[in-house]
N, C-alpha and C positions, 0 to 999 in steps of 0.2 A: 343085488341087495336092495330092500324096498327104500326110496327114498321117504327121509326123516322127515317130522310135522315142522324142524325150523324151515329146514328149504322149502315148505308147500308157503309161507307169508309169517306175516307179525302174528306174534299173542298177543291178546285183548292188553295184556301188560305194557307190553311194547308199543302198542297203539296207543292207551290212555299217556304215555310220558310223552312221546310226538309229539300227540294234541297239548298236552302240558307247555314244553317248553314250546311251542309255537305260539303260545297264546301269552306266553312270559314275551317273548320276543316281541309280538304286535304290543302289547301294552308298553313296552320300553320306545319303541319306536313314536309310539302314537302321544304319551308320554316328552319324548322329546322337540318333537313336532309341539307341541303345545308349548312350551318353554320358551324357542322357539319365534313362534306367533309373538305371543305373551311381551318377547323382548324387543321384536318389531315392532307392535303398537306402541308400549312404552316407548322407542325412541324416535319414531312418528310423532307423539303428541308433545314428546319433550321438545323436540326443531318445531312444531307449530307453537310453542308456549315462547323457545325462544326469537322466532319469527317474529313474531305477536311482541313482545316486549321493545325488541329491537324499533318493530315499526312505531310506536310506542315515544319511542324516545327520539327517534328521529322529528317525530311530528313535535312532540314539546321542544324540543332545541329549535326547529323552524319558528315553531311560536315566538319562543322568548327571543330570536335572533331578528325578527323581525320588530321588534318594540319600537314604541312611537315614543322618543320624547318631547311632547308635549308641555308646555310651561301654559298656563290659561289661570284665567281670574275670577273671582268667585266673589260670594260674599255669607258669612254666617254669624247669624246673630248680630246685624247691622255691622258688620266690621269684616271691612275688604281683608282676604286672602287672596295670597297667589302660588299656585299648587303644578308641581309637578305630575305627570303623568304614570306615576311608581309610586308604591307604595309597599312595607316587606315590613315584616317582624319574625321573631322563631317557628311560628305555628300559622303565617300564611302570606300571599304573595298577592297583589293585585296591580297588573298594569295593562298599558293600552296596546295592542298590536296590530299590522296588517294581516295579520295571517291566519286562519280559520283552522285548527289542527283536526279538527272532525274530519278538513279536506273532501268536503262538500261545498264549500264557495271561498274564491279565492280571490275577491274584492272587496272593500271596503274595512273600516274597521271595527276593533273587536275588542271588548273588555275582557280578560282575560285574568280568571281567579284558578289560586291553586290554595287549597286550603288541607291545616290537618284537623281530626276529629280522632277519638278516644271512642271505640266501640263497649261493645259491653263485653266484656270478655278480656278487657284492659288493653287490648293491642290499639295500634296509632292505626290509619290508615289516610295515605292522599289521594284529595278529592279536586278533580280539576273539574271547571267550568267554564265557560263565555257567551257572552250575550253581545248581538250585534249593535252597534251605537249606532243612535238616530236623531237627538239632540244635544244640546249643548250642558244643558241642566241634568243630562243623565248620568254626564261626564263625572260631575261635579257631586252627587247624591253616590255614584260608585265609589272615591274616595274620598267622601268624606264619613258613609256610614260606618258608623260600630258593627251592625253586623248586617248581611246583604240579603236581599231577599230572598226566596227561594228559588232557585233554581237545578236545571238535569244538573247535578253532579256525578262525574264517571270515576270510578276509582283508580287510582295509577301505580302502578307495581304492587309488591307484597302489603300485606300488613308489616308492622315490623312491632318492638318494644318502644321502640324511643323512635321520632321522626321530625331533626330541627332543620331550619331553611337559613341560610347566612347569604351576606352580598361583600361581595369583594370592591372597596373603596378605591380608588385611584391614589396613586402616586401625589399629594400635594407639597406646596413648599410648607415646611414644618411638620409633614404627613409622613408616614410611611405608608404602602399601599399595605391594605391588611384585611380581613374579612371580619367583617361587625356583623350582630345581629338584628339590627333593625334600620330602615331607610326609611325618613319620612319626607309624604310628601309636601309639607308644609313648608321643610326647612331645604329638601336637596334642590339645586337647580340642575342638576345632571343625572344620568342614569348611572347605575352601577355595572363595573366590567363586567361581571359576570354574578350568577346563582347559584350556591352547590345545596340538596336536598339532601342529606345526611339519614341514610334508614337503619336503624344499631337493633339487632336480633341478639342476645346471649351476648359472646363473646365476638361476632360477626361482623364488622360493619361496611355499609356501600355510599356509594356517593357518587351523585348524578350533579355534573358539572354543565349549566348551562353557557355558552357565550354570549353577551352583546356587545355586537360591534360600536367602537367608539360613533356618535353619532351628537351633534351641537344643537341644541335643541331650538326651536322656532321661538324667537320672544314676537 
């Protein structure tokens, strides 16, 4: 019996659907593969964003936990003041530290501003800065100005909607310990326990707690 044209191989039919689904097959594969990738970089970049923030915060709690309470004398507009070394309202924080958070030099001291600014676009964003102190009168122009000169400002976490800054008062007799919005340095002679940065997105909100250790200030 002569053997039939299926037993001699594939018809051109049978070969075009092969090549068909094999090429379905590599695009699914190649396809997945890509997905894949895709969710590896995404969660690469996400552990380097949360790296990055972490390191971030650690450096600014060094800062703030290092603060110098200083008490120094001054004088404006012919009329002695005597100023503590803090200074804080809702929208910005100015005090004195040992500790350089760039963590590029880790001696002497540091003026250290965190301020908020209103972009264009209506979001808040904080902006921290420091400049190394050199004299005594620089002290003194830091908190006393209205507003500081220009300086690198680095931006620190998200933008947010809202971004207020509060200071946690201490315990006094007739006190309860409480969180106020403002600390001046005209009238405190002590530093405040702690900082919280409040950043409110939508319905969202976060809050960065700084510490400072109790610490009796030099008269």
């Amino acid at each position: 019996m002569p053997t039939s044209r299926r037993q001699l191989g594939f018809t051109l039919l049978e070969l075009l659907v092969s090549i068909s689904l094999a090429a379905v097959v590599l695009m699914i594969l190649a396809s997945g593969l890509l997905l894949a990738e895709g969710a590896w970089r995404r969660g690469t970049e996400r552990e380097g964003v949360i790296e990055q923030n972490l390191a971030e915060n650690e450096a600014i709690q060094a800062q703030m936990g290092s603060a110098v309470p200083r008490v120094f004398r001054t004088q404006q507009n012919e009329r002695p003041l005597e100023l503590l070394s803090f200074r804080g309202d809702a929208k910005q924080v100015r005090y004195l530290s040992r500790y350089s958070w760039e963590g590029e030099r880790n001696s002497g001291l540091w003026l250290a501003s965190y301020r908020v600014v209103r972009e264009s676009d209506g979001k808040e964003q904080l902006l921290v800065s420091e400049t190394g102190l050199t004299h005594d009168q620089q002290l003194a122009n830091f908190f006393l100005a209205d507003e500081l000169s220009a300086t690198r400002d680095v931006p620190f976490n998200d933008p947010a909607d809202h971004i207020e800054i509060s200071y946690l008062r201490s315990r006094s007799p007739g006190k309860l310990a409480a969180w106020v919005e403002e600390w001046k340095c005209e009238e405190q002679k002590e530093l405040p326990r702690g900082v919280r940065i409040h950043w409110q997105s939508g319905k969202r909100g976060q809050d960065l707690q700084l510490v400072i250790p109790v610490m009796e200030p030099p008269q």
